[in-house]
C-alpha positions as CSV (number, residue, x, y, z in Angstrom):
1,X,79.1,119.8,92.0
2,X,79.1,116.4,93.7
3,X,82.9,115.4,94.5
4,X,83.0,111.4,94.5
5,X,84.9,108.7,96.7
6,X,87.5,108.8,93.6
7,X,88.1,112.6,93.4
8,X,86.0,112.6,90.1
9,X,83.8,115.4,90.4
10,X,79.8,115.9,88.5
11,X,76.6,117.9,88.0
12,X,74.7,117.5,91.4
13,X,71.5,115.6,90.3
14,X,68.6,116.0,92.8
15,X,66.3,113.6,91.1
16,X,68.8,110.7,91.2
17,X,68.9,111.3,94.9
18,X,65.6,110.7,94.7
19,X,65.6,108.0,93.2
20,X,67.9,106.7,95.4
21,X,65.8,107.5,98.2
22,X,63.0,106.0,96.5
23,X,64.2,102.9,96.0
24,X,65.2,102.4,99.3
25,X,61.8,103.2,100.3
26,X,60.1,100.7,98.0
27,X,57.3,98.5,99.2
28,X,57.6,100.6,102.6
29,X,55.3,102.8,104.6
30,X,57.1,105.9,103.6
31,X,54.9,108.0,101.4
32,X,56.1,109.9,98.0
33,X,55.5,113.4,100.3
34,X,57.7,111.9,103.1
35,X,60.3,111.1,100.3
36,X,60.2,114.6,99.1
37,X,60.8,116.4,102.2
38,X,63.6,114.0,103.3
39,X,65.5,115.0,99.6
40,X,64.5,119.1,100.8
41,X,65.3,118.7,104.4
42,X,69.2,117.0,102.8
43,X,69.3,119.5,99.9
44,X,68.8,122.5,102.6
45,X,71.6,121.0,105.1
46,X,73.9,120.6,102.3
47,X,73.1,124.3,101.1
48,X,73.7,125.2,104.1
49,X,77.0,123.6,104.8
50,X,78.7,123.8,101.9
51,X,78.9,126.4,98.9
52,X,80.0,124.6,95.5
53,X,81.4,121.1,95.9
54,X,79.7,118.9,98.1
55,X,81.3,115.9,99.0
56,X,79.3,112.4,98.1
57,X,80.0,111.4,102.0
58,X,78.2,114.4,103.1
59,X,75.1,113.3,101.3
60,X,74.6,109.4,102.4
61,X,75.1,110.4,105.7
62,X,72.4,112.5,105.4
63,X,70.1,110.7,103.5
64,X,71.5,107.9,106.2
65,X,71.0,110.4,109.2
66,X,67.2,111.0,107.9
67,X,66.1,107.6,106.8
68,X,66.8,106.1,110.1
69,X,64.1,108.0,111.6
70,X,61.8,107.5,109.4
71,X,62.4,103.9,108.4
72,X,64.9,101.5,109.8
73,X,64.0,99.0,106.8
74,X,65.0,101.5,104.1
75,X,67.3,103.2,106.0
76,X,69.6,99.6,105.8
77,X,68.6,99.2,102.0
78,X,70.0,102.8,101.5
79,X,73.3,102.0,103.3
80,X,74.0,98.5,102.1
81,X,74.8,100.4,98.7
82,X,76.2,103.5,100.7
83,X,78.3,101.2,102.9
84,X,79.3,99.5,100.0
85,X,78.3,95.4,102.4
86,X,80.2,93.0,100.7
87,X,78.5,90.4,103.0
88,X,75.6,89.6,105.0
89,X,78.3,90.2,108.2
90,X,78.0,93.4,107.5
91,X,73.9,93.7,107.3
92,X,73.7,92.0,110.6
93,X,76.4,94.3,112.0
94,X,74.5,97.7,110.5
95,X,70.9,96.2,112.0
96,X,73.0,95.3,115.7
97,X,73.9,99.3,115.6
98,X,70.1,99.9,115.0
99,X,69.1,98.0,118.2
100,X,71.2,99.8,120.9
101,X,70.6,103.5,119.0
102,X,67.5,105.6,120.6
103,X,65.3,106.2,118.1
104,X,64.7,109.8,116.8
């Protein structure tokens, strides 16, 4: 079970976190294989961490924590929605945070 921002709780559904992951990935380098793994390598922390419920939070930062090392230009489309930007302000303030990070 997935518990969401609101409380509301649902079925855990792995193929619309890959599709998620996908479509931040679109029109990128990042292969349908490196896609894959990135949903295991999240699915197997999560598993890992928690039992039943997972909390939404814990999964965008993972997917977050993954895509930045594998592609910065994704990695902002994926948190834009995550983040929830209401404004370009917030792009350039996610992509400013990119810049003074090492790189993975």
């Amino acid at each position: 079970m997935v518990i969401k921002r609101d409380g509301r709780r649902e079925d855990f559904d792995r193929e619309k976190l890959a599709r998620a992951v996908r479509a931040a990935c679109h029109k990128r380098p990042v292969d349908a294989e490196q896609v894959a793994m990135l949903v295991e390598d999240v699915m197997d922390a999560l598993e890992a961490q928690f039992e039943k419920e997972i909390p939404s939070r814990a999964i965008g930062e993972g997917v977050m924590q993954r895509l930045r090392a594998v592609d910065q230009v994704a990695y902002v489309r994926f948190a834009s929605v995550y983040k929830e930007f209401r404004d370009v302000a917030e792009f350039v303030d996610e992509i400013s945070l990119l810049g003074r990070e090492p790189r993975t």
